[in-house]
Backbone bond lengths (Angstrom), bond angles and torsions (degrees), N, CA, C in turn:
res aa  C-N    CA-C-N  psi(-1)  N-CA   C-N-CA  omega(-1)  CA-C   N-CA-C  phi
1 X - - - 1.462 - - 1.525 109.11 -
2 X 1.269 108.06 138.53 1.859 119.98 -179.09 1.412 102.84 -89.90
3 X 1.480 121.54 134.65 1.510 124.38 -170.41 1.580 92.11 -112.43
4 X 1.312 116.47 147.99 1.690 137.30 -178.24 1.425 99.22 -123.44
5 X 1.266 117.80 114.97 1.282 133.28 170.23 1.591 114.74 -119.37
6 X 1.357 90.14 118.33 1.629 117.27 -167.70 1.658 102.44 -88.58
7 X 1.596 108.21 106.07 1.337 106.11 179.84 1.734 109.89 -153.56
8 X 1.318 98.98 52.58 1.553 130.06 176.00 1.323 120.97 -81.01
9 X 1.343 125.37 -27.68 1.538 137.74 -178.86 1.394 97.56 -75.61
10 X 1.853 77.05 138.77 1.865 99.29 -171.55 1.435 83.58 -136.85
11 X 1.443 123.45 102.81 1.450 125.70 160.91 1.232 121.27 -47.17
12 X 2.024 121.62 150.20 1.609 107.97 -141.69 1.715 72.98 -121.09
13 X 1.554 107.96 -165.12 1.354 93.31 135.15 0.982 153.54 -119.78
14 X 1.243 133.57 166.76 1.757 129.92 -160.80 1.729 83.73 117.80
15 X 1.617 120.83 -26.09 1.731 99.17 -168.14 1.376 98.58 -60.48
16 X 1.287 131.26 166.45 1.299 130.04 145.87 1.692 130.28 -91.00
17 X 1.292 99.49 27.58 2.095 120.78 152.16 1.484 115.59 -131.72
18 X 1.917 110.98 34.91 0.941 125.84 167.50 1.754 112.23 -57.75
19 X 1.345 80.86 -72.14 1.981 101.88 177.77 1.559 108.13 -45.52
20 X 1.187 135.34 -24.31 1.167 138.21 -122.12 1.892 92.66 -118.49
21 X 1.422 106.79 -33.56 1.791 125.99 -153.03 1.693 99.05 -100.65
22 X 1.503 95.67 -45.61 1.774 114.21 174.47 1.588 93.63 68.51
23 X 1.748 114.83 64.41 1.343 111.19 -176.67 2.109 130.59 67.96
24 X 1.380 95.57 -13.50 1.842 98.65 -177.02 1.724 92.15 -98.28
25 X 1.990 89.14 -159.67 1.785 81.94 -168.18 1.130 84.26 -99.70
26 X 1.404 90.32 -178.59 1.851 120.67 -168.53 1.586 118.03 -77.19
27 X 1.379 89.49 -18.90 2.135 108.09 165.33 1.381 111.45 -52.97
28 X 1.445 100.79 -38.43 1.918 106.90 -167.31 1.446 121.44 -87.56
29 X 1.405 81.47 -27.26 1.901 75.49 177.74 1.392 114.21 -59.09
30 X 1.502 92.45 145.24 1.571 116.25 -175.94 1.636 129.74 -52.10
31 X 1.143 137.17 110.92 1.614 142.42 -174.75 1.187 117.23 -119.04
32 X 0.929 136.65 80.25 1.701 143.11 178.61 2.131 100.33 64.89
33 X 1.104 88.15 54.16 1.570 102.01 146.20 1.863 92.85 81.48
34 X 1.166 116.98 7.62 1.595 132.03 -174.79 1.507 108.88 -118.70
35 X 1.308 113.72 146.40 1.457 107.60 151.92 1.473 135.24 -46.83
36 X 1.227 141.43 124.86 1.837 107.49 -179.17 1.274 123.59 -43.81
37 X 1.936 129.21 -35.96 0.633 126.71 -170.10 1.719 123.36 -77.16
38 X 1.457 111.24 -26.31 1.361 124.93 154.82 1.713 132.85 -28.70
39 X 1.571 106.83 -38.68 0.971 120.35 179.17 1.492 120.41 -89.51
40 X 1.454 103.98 -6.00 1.692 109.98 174.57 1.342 97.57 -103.52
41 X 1.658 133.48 -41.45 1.878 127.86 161.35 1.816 93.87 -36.02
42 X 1.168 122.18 -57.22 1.066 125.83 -172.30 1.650 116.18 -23.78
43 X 1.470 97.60 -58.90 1.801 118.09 -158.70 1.522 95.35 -94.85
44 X 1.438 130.20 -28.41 1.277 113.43 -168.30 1.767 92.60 -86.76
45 X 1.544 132.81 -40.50 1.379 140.01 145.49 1.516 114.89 4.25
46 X 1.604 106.60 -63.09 1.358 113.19 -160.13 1.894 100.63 -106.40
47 X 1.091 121.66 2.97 1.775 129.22 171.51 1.691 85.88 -67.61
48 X 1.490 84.86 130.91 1.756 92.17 147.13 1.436 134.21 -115.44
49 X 1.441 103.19 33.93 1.757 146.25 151.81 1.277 127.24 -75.26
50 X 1.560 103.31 -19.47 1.722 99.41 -161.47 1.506 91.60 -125.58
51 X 1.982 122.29 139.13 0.784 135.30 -163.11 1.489 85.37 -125.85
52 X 0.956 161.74 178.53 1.390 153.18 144.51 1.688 122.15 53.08
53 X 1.371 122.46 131.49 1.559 117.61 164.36 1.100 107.24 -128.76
54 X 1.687 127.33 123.19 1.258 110.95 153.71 1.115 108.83 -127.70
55 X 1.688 98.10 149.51 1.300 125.10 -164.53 1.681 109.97 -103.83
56 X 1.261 107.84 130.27 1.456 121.42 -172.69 1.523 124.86 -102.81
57 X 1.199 121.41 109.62 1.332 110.97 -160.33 2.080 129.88 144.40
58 X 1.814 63.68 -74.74 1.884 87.10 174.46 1.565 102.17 -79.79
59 X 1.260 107.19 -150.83 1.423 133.97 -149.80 1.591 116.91 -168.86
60 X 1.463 132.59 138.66 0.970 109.93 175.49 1.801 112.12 -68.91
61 X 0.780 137.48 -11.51 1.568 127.99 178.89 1.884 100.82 -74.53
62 X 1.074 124.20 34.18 1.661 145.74 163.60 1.784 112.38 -86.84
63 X 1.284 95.60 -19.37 1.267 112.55 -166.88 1.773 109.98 33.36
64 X 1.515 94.45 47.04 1.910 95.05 156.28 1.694 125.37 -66.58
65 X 1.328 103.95 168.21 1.697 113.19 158.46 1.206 117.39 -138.79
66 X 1.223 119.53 169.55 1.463 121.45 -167.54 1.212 89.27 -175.88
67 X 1.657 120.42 136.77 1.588 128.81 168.95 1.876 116.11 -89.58
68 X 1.523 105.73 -3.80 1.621 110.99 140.40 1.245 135.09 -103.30
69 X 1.283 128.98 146.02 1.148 130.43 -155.94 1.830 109.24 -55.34
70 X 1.331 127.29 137.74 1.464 120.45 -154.50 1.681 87.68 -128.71
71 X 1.069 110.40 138.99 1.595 145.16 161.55 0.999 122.64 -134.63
72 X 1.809 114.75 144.03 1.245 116.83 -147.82 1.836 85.56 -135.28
73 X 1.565 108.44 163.13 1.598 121.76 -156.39 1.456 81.48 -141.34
74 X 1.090 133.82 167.64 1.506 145.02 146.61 1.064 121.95 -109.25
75 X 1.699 129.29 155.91 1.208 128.80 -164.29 1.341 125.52 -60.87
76 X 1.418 134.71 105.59 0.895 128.63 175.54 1.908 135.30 -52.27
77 X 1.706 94.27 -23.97 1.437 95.21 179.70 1.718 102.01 114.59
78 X 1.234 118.44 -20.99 1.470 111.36 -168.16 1.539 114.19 -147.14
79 X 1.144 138.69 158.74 1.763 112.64 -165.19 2.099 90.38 -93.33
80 X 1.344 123.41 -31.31 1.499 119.61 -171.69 1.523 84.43 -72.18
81 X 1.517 138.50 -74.59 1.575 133.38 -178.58 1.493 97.57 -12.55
82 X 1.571 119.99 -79.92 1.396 116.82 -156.00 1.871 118.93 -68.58
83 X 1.094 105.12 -5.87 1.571 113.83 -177.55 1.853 89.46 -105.63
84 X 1.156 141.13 -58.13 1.386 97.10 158.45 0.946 140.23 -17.72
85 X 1.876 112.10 -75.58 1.378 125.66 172.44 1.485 111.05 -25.68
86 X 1.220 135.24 -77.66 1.252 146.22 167.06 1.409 118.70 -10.04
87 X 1.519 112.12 -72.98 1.139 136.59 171.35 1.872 107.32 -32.24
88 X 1.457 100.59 -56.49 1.616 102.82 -166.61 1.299 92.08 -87.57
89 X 1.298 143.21 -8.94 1.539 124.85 164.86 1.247 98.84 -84.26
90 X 0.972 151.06 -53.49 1.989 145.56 157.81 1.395 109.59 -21.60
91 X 1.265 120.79 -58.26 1.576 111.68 172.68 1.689 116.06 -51.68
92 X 1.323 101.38 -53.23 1.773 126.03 -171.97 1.899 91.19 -52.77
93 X 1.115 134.97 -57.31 1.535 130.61 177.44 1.616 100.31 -75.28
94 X 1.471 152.17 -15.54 1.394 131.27 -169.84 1.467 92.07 -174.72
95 X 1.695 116.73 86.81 1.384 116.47 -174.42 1.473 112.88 -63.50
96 X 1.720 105.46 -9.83 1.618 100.05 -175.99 1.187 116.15 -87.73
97 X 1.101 132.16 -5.50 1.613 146.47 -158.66 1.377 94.35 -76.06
98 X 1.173 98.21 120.06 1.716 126.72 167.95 1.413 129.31 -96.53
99 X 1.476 100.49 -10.46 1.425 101.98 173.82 1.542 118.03 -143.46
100 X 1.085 141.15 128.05 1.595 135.59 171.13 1.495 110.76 -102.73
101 X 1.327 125.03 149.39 1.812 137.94 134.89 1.625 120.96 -55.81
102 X 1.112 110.91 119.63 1.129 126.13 166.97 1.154 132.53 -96.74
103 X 1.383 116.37 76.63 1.872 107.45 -161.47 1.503 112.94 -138.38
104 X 1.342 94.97 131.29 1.963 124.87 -172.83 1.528 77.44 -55.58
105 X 1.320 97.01 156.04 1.423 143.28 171.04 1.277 133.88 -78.09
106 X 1.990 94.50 -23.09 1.691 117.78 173.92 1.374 114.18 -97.95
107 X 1.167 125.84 30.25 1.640 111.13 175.82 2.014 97.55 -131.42
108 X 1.459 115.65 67.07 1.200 132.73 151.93 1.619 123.67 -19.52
109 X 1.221 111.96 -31.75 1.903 120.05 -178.14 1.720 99.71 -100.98
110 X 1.289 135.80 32.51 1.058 141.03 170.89 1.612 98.87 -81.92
111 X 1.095 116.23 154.52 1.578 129.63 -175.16 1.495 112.33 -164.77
112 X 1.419 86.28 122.93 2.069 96.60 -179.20 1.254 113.92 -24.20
113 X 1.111 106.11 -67.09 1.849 102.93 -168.82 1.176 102.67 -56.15
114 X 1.353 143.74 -20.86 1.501 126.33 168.29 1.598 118.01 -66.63
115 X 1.362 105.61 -54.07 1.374 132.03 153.03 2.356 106.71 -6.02
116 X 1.638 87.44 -76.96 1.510 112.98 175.63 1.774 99.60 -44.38
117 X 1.225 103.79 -79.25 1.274 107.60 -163.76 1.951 105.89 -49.39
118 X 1.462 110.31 -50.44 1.516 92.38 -176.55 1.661 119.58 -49.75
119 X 1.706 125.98 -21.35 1.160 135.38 -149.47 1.479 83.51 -88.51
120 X 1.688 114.29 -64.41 1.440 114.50 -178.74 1.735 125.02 -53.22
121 X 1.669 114.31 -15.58 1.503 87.57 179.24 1.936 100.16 -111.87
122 X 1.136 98.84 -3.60 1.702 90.21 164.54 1.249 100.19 -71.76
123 X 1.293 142.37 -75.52 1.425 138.31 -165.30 1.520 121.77 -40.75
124 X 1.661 112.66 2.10 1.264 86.25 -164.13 1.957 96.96 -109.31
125 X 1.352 98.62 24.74 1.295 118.76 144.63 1.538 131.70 -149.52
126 X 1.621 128.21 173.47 1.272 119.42 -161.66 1.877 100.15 -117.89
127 X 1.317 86.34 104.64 1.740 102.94 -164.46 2.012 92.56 -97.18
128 X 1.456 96.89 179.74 1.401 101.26 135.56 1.485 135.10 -122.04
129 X 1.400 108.76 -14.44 1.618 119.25 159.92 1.239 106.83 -144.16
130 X 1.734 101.40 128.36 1.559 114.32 169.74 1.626 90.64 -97.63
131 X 1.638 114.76 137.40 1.263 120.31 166.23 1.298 99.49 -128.29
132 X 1.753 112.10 130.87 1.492 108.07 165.14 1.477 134.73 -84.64
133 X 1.159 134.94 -179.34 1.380 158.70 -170.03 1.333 146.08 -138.23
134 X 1.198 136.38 79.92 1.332 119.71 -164.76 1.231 110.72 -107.00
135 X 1.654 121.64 118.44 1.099 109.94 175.17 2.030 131.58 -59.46
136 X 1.466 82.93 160.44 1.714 81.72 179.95 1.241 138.82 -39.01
137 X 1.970 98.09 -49.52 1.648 101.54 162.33 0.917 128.59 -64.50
138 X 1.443 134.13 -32.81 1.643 147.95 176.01 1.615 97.09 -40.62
139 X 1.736 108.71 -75.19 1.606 118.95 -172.24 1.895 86.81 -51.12
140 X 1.169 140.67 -86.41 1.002 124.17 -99.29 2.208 92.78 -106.04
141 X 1.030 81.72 29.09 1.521 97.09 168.22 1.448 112.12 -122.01
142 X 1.539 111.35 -19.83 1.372 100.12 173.87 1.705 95.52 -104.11
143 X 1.050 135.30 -37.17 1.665 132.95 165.93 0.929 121.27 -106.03
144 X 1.929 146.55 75.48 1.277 129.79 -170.52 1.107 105.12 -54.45
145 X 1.788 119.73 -31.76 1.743 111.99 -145.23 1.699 97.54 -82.91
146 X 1.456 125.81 -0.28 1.087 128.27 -175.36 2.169 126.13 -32.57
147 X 1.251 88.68 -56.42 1.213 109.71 -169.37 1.543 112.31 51.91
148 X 1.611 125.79 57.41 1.408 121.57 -168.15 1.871 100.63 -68.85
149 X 1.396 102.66 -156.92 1.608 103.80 155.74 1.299 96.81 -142.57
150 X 1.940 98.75 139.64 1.054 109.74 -156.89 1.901 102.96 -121.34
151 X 1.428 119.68 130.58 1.053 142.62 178.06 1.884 103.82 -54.52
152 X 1.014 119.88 93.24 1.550 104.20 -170.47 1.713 94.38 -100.55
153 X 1.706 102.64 134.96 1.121 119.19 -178.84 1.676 114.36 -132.00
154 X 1.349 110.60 167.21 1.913 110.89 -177.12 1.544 107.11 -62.42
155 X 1.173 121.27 8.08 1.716 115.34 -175.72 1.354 108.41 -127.21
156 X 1.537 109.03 -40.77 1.512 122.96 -179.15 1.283 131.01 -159.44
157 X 0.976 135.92 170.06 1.604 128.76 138.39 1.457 151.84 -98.16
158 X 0.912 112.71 134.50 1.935 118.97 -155.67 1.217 133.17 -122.03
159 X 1.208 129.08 130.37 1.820 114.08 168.26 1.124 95.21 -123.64
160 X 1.727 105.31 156.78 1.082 142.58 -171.50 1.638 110.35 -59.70
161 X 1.797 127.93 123.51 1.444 125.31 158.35 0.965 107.62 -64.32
162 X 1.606 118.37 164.47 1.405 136.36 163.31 0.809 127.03 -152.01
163 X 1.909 98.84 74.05 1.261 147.17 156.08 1.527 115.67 -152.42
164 X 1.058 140.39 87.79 1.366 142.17 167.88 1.861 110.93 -111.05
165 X 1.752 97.05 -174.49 1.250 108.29 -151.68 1.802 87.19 -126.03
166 X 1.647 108.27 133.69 1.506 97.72 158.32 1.266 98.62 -147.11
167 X 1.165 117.94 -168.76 1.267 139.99 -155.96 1.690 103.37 -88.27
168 X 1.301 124.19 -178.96 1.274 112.19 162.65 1.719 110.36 -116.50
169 X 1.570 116.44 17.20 1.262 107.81 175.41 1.510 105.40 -121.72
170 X 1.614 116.82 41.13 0.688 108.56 166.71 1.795 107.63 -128.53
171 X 1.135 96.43 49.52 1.646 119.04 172.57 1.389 97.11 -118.07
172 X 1.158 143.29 -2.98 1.429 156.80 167.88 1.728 116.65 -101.05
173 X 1.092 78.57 -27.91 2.168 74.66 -165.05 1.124 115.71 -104.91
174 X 1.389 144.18 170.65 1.564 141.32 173.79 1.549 99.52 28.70
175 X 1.022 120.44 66.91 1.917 109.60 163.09 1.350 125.34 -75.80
176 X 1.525 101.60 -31.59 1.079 132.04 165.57 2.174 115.07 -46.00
177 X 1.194 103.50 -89.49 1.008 112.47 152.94 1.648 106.81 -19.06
178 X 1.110 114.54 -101.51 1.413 133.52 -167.72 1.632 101.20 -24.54
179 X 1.028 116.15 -50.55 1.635 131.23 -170.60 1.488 104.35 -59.28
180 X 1.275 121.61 -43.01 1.431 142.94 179.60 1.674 108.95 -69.50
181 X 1.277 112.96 -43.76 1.617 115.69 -173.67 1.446 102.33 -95.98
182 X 1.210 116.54 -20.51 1.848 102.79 166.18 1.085 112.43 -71.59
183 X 1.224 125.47 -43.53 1.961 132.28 -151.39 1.724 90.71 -88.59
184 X 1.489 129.84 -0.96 1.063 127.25 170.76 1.655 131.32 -115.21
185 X 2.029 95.56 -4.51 1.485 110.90 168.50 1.461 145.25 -11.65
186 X 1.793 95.86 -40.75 1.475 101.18 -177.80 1.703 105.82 -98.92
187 X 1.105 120.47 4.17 1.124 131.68 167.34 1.916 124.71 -105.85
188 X 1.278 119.87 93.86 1.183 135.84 172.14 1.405 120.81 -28.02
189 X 1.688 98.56 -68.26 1.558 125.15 169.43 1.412 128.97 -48.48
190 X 1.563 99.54 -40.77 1.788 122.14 -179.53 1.297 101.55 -74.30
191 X 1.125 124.32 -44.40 1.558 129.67 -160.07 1.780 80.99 -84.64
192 X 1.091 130.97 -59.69 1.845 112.79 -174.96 1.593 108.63 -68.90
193 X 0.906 134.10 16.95 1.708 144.14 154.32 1.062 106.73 -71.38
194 X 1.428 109.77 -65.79 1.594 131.52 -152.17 2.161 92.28 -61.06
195 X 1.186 102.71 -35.65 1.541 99.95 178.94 1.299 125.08 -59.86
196 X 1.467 91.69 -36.75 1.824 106.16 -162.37 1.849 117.56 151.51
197 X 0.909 105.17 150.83 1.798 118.19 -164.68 1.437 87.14 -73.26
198 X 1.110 150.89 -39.18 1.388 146.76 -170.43 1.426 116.68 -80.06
199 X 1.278 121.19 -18.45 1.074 133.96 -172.58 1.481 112.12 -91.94
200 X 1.543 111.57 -49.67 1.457 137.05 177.16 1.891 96.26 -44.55
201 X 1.922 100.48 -59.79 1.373 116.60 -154.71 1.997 89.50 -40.21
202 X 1.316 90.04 -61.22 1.825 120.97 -154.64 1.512 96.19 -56.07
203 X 1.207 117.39 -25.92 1.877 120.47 177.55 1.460 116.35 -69.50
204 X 1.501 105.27 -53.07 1.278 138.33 -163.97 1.823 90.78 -84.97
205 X 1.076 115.05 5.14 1.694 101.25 160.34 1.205 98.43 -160.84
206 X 1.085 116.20 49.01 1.847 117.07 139.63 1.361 100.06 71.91
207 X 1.363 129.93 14.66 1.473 118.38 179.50 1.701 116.60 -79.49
208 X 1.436 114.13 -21.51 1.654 112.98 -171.06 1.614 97.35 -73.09
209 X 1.458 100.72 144.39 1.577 110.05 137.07 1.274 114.62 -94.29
210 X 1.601 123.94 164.90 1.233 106.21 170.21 1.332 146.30 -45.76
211 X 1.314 87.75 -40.94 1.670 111.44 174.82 1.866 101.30 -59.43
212 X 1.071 106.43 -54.26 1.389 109.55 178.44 1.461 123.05 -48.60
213 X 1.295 103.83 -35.48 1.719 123.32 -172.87 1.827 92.37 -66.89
214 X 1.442 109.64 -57.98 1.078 85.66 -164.36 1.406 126.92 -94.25
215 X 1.575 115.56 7.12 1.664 117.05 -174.19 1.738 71.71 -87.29
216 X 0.773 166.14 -65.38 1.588 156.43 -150.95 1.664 113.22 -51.34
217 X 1.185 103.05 -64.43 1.480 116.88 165.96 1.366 129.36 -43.82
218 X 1.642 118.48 -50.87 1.317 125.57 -172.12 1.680 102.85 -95.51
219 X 1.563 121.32 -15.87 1.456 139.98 149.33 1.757 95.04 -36.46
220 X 1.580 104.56 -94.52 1.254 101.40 -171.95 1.572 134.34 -49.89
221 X 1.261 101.86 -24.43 1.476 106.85 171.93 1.208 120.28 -85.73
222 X 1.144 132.92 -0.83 1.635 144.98 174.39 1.656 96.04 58.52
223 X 1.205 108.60 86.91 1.445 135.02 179.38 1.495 127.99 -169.75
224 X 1.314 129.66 153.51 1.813 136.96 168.58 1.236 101.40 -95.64
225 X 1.124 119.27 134.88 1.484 122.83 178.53 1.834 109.39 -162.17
226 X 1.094 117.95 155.63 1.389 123.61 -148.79 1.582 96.24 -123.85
227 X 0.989 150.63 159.11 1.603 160.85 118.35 1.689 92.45 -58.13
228 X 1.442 111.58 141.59 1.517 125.63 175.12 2.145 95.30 -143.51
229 X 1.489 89.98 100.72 1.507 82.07 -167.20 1.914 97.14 -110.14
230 X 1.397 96.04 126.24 1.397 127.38 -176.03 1.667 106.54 -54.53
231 X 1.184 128.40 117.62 1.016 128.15 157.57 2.289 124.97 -78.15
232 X 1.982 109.75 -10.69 0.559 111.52 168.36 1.789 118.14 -119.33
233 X 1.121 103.79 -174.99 1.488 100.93 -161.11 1.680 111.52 -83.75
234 X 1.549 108.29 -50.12 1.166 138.32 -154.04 1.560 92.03 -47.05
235 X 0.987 123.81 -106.82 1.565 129.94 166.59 1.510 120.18 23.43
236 X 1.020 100.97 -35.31 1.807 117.38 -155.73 1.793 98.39 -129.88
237 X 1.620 110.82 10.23 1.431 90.35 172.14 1.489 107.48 -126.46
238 X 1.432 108.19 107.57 1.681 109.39 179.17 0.874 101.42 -74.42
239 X 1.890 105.25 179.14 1.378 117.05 137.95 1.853 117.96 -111.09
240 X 1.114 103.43 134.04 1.767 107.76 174.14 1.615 90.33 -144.72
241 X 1.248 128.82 26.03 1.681 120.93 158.00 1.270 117.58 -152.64
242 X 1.819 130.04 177.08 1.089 107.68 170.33 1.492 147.43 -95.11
243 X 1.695 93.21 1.48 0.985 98.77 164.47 1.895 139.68 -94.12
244 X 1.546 91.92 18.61 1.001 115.67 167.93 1.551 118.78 -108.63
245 X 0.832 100.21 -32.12 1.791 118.38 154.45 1.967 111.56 -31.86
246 X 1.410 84.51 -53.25 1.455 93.26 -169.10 1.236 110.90 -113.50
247 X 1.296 119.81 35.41 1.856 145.13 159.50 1.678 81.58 -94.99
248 X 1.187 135.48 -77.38 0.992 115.61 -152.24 1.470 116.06 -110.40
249 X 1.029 123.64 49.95 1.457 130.58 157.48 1.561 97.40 -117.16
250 X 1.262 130.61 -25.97 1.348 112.43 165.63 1.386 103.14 -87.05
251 X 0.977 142.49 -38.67 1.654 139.25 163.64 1.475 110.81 -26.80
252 X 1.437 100.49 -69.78 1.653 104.08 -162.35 2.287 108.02 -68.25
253 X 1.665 89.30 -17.06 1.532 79.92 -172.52 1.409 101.31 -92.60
254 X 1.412 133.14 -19.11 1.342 129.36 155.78 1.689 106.64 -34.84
255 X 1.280 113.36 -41.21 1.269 117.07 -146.14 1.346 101.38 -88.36
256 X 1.428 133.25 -9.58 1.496 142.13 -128.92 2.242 73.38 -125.90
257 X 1.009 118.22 -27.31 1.537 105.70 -153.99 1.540 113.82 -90.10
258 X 1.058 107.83 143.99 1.508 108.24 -161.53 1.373 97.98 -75.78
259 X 1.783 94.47 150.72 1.892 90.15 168.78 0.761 123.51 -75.08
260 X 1.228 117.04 148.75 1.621 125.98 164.36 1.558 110.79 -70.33
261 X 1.916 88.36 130.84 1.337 99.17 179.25 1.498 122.32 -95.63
262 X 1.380 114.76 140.39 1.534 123.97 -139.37 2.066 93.90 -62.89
263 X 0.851 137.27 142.34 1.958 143.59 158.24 1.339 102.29 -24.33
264 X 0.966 126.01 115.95 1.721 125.37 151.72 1.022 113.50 -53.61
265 X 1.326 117.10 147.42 1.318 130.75 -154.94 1.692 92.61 -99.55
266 X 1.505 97.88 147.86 1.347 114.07 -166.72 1.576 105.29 -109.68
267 X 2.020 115.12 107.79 1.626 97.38 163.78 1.398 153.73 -68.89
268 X 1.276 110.92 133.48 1.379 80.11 -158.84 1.946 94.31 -95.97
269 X 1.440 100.23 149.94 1.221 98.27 -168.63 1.718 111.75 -93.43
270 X 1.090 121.47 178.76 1.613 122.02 -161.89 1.376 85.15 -134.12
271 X 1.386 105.86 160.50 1.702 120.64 168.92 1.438 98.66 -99.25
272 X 1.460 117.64 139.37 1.419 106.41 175.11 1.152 109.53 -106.67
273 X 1.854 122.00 151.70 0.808 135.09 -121.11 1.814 100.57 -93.73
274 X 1.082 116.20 137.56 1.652 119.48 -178.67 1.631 103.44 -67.95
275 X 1.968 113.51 127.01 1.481 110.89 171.31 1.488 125.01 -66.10
């Protein structure tokens, strides 16, 4: 599978990772001595799921690496524009490819084997969008200081991964739609509007289960689509502030430090015994 990494955002001002970017995109800013976006080449690098990455946005004069072969897209102007784009450069390297990764540029604590496992439990059906989930306790046991926003539903509560799985014909279908539920992402409520007034009602009073949320959703959108709910945190913890910024630059440099190796053991010596 070919992974699309969305790393087009150029903080304006008024963002609050204005100060932080100094005018570039939000991929580059610095995270424990790395680009942020470095550390997700990193995890899709070490997946043994991912055949291809291209990266959308940058440029090779980014001076990235990646231990799969890396191609680069330029900003299209729109986040559905650039995940097209993606999409038809994924076909253009493996016209048979039926499925791509879709993964932001801001979630730095991503790690291959997570990577693996999302590839292995979408596949083990034929959807058209796997979207993930991490519940509240999951995130907020591995980041209390997180403060995500959380989708509260009749079963649980959730925020959105950013890394999921879709189809490749759905760079063709509902664009419309699609265009409408991205540009409304950080909004829960907006994005259950964008479906339908019945849907919004049923959100806006706690009636969905998950399961419910999404046979309703992918109902109205004339689509199969799966809930893929995260048992780990990483996946599901961006950055879009600064104090999340600095969750994981002390995170990732915790992570960078060698272990400590345990005291050698000290003999203790004996007097030997007089004949």
């Amino acid at each position: 599978m070919n992974a699309i990494v969305t790393a087009g955002g150029i903080p304006q001002p008024g963002d609050p990772l204005y100060t932080y970017s100094n005018g570039d995109s939000k991929a580059l800013i610095d995270v424990a001595g790395k680009p942020m976006v470095q550390w997700v080449l990193d995890a899709l690098g070490d997946s043994k799921k991912v055949d291809n990455v291209i990266v959308i946005g940058l440029s090779p004069k980014s001076n990235l690496t990646c231990k799969k072969p890396l191609h680069y897209i330029s900003n299209q102007g729109r986040m559905l524009a650039n995940i097209v784009a993606g999409v038809n450069k994924s076909l253009e390297l493996n016209k048979n490819g039926e499925y791509v990764l879709v993964v932001s540029a801001d979630i730095p604590s991503l790690k291959g084997d997570m990577v693996d496992w999302l590839v292995k439990t979408a596949m083990e059906t034929k959807d058209d969008l796997y979207y993930g989930v991490c519940p509240r306790e999951v995130m907020e046991a591995r980041f209390p200081t997180s403060k995500r926003t959380y989708t509260k539903l009749k079963d649980m509560e959730v925020c959105g991964a950013d890394i999921n799985v879709i189809h490749v014909n759905q760079a063709t279908q509902h664009l419309d739609t699609w265009e409408q539920l991205i540009g409304n992402r950080k909004s829960p409520w907006r994005q259950a509007a964008v479906i339908g007034v019945v849907t919004a009602f049923k959100y806006l009073t706690g009636q969905f289960t998950l399961q419910g949320l999404v046979e309703s959703v992918t109902a109205r959108i004339g689509i199969k689509g799966r809930a893929i709910i995260w048992s780990q945190a990483e996946p599901c913890m961006d950055v879009d502030k600064p104090h999340q910024l600095e969750i994981m630059r002390e995170d990732m440099a915790r992570q960078q430090q060698p272990a400590k190796k345990p005291a050698p053991k000290t003999k203790v010596k004996t007097k030997a015994k007089k004949k």
